[in-house]
KOLSEGU-617092 format. One record per atom (N, C-alpha, C): residue in three letters; atom name; residue number from 0; chain; x, y, z. Coordinates in nm, 3 decimals. Layout:
// KOLSEGU-617092
atom r:ala&a:CA&k:NUM&c:A&px:X&py:Y&pz:Z
...
// end
This chain:
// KOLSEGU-617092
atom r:unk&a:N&k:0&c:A&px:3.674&py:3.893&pz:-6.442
atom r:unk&a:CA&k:0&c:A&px:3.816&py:3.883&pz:-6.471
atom r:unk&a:C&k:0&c:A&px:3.881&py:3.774&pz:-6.388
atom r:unk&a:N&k:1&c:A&px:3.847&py:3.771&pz:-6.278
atom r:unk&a:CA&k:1&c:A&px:3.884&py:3.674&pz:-6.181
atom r:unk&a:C&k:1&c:A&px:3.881&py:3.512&pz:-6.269
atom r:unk&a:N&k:2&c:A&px:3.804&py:3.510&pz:-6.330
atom r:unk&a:CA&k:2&c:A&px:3.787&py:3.381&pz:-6.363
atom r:unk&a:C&k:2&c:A&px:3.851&py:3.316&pz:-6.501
atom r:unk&a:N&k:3&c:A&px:3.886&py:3.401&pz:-6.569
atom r:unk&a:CA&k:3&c:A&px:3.971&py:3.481&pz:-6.666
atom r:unk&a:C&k:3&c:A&px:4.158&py:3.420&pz:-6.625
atom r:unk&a:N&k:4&c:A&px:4.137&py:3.505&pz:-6.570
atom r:unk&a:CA&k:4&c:A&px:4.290&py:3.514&pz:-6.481
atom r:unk&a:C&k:4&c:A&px:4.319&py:3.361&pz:-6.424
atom r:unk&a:N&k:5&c:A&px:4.236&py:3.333&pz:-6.295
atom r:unk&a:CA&k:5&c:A&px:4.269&py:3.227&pz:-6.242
atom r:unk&a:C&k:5&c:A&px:4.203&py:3.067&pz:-6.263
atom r:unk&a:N&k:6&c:A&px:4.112&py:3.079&pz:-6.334
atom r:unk&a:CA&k:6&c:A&px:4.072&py:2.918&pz:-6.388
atom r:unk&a:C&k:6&c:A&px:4.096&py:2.887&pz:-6.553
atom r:unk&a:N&k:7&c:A&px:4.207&py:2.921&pz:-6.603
atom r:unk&a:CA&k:7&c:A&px:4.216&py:2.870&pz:-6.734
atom r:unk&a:C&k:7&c:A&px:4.201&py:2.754&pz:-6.743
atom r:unk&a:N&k:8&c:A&px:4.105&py:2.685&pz:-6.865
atom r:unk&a:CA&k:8&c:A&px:4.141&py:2.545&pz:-6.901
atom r:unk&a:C&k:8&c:A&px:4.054&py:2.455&pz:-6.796
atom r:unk&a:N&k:9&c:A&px:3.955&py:2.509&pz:-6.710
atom r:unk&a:CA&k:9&c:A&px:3.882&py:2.453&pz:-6.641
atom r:unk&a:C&k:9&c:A&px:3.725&py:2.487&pz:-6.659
atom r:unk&a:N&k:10&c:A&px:3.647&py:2.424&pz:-6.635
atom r:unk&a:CA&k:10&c:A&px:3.517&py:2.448&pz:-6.694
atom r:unk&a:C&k:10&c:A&px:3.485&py:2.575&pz:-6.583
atom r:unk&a:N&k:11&c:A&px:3.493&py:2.588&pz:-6.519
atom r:unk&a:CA&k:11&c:A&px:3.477&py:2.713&pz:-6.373
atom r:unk&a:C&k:11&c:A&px:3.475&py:2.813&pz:-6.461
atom r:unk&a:N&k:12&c:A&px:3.535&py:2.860&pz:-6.584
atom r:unk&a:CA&k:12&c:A&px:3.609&py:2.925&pz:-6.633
atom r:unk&a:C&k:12&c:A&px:3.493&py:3.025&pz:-6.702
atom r:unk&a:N&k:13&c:A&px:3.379&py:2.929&pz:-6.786
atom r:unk&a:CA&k:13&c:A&px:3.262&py:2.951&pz:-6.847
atom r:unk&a:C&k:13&c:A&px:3.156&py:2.992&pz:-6.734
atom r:unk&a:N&k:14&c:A&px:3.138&py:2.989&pz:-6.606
atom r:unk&a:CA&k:14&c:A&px:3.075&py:2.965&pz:-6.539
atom r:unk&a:C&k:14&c:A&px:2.986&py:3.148&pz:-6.553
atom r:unk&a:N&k:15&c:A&px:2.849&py:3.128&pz:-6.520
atom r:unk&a:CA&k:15&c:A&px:2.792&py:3.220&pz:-6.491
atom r:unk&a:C&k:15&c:A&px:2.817&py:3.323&pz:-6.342
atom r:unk&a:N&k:16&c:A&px:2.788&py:3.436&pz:-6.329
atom r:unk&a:CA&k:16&c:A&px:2.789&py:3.483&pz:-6.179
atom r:unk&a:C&k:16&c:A&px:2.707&py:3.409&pz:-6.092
atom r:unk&a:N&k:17&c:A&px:2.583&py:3.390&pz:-6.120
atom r:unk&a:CA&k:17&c:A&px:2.535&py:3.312&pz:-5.986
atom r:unk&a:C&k:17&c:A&px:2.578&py:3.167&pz:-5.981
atom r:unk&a:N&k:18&c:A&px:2.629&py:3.102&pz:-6.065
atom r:unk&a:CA&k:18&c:A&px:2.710&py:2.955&pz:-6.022
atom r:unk&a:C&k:18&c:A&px:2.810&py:2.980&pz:-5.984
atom r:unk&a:N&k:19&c:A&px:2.907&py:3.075&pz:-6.023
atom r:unk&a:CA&k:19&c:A&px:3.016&py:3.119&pz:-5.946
atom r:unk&a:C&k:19&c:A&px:3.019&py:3.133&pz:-5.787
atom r:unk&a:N&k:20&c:A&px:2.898&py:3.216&pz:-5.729
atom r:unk&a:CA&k:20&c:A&px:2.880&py:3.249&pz:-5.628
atom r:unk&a:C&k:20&c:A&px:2.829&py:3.112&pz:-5.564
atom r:unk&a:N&k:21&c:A&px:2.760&py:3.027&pz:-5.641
atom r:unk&a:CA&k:21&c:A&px:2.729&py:2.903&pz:-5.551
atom r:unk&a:C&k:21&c:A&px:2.845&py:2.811&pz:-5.515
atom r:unk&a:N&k:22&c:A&px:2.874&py:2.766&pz:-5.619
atom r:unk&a:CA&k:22&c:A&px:3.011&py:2.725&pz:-5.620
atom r:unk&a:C&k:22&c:A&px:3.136&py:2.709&pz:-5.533
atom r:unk&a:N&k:23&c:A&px:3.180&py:2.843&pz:-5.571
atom r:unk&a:CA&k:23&c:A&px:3.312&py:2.855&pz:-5.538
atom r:unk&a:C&k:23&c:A&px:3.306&py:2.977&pz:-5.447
atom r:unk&a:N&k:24&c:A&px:3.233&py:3.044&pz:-5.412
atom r:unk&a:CA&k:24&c:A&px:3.213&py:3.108&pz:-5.296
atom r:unk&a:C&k:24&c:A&px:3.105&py:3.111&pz:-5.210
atom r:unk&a:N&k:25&c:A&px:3.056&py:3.004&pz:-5.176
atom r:unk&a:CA&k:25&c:A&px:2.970&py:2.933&pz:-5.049
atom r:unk&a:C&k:25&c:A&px:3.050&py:2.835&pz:-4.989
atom r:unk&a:N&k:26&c:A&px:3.174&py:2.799&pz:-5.025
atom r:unk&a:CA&k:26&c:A&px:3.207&py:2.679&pz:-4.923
atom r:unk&a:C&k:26&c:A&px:3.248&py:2.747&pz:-4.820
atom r:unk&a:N&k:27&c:A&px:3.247&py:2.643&pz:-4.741
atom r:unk&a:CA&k:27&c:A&px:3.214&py:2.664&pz:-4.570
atom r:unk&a:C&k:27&c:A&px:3.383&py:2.667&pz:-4.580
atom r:unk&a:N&k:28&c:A&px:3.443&py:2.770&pz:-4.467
atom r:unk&a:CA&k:28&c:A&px:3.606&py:2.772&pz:-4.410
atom r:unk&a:C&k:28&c:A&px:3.630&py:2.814&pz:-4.350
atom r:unk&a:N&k:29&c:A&px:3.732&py:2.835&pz:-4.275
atom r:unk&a:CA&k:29&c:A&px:3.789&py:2.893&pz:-4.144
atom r:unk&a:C&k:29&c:A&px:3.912&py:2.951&pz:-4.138
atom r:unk&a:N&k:30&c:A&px:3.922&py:3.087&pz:-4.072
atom r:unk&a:CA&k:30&c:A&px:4.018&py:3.159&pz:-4.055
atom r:unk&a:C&k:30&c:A&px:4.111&py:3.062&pz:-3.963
atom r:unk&a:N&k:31&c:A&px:4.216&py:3.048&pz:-3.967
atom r:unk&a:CA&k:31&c:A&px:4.319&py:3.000&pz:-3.838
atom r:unk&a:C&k:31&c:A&px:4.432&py:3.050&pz:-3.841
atom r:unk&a:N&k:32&c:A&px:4.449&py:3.137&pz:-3.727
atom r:unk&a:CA&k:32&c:A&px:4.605&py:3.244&pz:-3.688
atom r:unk&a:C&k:32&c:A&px:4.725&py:3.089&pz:-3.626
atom r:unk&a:N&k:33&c:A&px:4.794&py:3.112&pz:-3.681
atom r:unk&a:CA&k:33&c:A&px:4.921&py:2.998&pz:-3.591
atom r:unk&a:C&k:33&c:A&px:5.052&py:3.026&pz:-3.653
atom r:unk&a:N&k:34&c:A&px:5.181&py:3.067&pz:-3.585
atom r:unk&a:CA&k:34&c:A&px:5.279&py:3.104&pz:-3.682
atom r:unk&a:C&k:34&c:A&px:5.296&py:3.188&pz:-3.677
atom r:unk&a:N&k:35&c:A&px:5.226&py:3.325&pz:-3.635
atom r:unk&a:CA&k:35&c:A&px:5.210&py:3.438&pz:-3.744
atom r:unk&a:C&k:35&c:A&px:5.134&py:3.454&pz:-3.845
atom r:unk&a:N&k:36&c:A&px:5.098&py:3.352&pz:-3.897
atom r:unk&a:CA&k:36&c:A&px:5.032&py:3.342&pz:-4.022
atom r:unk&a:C&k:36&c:A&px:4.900&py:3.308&pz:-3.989
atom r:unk&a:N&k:37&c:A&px:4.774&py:3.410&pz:-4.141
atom r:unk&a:CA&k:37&c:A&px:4.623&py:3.335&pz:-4.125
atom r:unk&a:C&k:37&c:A&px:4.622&py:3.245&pz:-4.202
atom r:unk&a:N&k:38&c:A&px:4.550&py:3.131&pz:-4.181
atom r:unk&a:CA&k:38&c:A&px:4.569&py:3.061&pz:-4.285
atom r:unk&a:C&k:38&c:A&px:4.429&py:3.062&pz:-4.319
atom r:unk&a:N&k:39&c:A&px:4.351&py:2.985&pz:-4.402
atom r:unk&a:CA&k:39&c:A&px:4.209&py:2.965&pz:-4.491
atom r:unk&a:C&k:39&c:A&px:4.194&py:2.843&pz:-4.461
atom r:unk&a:N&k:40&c:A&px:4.100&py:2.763&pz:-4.386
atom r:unk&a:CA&k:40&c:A&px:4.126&py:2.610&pz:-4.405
atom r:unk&a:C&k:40&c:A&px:4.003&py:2.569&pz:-4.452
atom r:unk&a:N&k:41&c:A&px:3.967&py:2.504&pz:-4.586
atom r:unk&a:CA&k:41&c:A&px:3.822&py:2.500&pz:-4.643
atom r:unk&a:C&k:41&c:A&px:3.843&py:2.349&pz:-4.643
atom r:unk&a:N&k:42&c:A&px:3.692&py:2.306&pz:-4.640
atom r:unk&a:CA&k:42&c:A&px:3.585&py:2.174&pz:-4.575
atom r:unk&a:C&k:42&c:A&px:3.653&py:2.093&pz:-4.704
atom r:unk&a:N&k:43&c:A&px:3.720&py:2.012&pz:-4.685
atom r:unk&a:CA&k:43&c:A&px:3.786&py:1.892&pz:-4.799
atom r:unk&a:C&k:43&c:A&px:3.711&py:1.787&pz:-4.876
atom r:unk&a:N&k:44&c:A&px:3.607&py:1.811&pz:-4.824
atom r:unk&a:CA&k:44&c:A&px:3.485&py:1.678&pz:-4.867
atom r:unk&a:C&k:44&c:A&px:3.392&py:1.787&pz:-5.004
atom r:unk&a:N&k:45&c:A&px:3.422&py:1.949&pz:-4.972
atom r:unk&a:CA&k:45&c:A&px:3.352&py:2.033&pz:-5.068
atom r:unk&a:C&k:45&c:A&px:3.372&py:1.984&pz:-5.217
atom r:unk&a:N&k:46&c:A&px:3.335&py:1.984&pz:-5.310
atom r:unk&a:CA&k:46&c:A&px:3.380&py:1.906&pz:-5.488
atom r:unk&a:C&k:46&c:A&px:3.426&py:1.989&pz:-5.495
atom r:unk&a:N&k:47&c:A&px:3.448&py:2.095&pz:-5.480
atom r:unk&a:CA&k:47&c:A&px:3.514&py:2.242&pz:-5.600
atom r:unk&a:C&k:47&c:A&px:3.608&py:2.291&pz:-5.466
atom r:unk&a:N&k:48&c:A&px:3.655&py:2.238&pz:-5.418
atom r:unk&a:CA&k:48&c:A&px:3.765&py:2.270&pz:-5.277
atom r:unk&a:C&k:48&c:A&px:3.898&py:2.301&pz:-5.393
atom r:unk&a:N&k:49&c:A&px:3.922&py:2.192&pz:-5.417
atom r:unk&a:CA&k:49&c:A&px:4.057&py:2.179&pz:-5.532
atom r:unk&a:C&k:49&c:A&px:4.047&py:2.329&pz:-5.644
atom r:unk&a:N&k:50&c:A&px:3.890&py:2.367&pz:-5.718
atom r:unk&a:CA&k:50&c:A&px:3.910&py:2.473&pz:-5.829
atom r:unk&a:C&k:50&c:A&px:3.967&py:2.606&pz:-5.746
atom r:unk&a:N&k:51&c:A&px:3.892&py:2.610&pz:-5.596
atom r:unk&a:CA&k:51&c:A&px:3.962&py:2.721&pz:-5.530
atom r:unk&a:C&k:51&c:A&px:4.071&py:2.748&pz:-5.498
atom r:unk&a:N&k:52&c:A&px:4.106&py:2.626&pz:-5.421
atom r:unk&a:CA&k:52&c:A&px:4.296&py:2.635&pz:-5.396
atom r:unk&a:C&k:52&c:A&px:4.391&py:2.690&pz:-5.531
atom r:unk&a:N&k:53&c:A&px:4.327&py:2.579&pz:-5.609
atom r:unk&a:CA&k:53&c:A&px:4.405&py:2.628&pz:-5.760
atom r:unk&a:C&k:53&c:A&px:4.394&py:2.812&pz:-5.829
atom r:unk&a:N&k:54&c:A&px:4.271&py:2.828&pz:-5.782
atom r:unk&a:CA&k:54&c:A&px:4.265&py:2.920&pz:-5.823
atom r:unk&a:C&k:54&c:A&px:4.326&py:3.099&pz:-5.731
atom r:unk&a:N&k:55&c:A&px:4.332&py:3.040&pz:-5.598
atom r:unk&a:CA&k:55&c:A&px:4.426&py:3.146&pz:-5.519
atom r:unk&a:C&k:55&c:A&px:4.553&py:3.140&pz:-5.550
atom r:unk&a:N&k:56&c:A&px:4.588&py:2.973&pz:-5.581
atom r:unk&a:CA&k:56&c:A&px:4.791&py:2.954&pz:-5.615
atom r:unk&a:C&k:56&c:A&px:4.796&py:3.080&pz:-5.759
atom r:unk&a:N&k:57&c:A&px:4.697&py:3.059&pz:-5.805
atom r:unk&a:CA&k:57&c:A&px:4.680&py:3.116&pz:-5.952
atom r:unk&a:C&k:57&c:A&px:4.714&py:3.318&pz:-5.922
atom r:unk&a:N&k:58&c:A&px:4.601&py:3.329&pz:-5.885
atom r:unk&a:CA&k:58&c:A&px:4.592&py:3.474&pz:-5.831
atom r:unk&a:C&k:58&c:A&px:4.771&py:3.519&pz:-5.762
atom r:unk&a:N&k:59&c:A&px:4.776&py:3.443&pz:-5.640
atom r:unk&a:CA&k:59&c:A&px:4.915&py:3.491&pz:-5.611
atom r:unk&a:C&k:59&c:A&px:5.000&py:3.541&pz:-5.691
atom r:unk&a:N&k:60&c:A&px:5.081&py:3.406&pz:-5.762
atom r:unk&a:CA&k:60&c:A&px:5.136&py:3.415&pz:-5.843
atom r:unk&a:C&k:60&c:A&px:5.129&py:3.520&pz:-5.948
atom r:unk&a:N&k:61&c:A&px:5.039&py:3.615&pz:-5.970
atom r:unk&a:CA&k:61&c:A&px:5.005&py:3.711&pz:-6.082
atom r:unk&a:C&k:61&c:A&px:5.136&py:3.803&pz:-6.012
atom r:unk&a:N&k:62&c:A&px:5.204&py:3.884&pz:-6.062
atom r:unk&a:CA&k:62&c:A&px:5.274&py:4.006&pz:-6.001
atom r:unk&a:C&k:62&c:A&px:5.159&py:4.095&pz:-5.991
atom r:unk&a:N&k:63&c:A&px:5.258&py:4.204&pz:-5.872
atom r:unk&a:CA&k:63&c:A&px:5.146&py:4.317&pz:-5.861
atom r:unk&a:C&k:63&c:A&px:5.160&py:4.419&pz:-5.956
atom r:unk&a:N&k:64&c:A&px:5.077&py:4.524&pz:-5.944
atom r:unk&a:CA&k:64&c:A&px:5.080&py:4.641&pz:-6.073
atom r:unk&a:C&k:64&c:A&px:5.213&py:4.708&pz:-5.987
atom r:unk&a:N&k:65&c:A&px:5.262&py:4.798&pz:-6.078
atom r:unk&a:CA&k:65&c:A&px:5.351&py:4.868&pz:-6.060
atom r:unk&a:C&k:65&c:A&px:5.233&py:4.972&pz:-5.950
// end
């Protein structure tokens, strides 16, 4: 569903579970507290850095269930 939801219109979209998991959940990142806030800071040189970002702005944005 995840992929459903947050990669419309992107080839990620078709993607199998184990390319998924290679993909877009093996890149290397780092927790960082500053602010108050955690932030996520993932490796910028990764190719599929951009489908992830896009795809958390994506997720957010969903409202929650009642």
């Amino acid at each position: 569903w995840m992929q459903m939801l947050a990669l419309p219109g992107t080839t990620a979209r078709g993607y199998e579970p184990k390319r998924v998991r290679l993909r877009l959940f093996a890149v290397a990142g780092r927790l960082v507290r500053g602010g108050r806030r955690v932030r996520l800071r993932l490796a910028s040189r990764w190719p599929w850095a951009r489908d992830i970002l896009t795809a958390l702005d994506r997720l957010q944005a969903l409202s929650a269930p009642p």
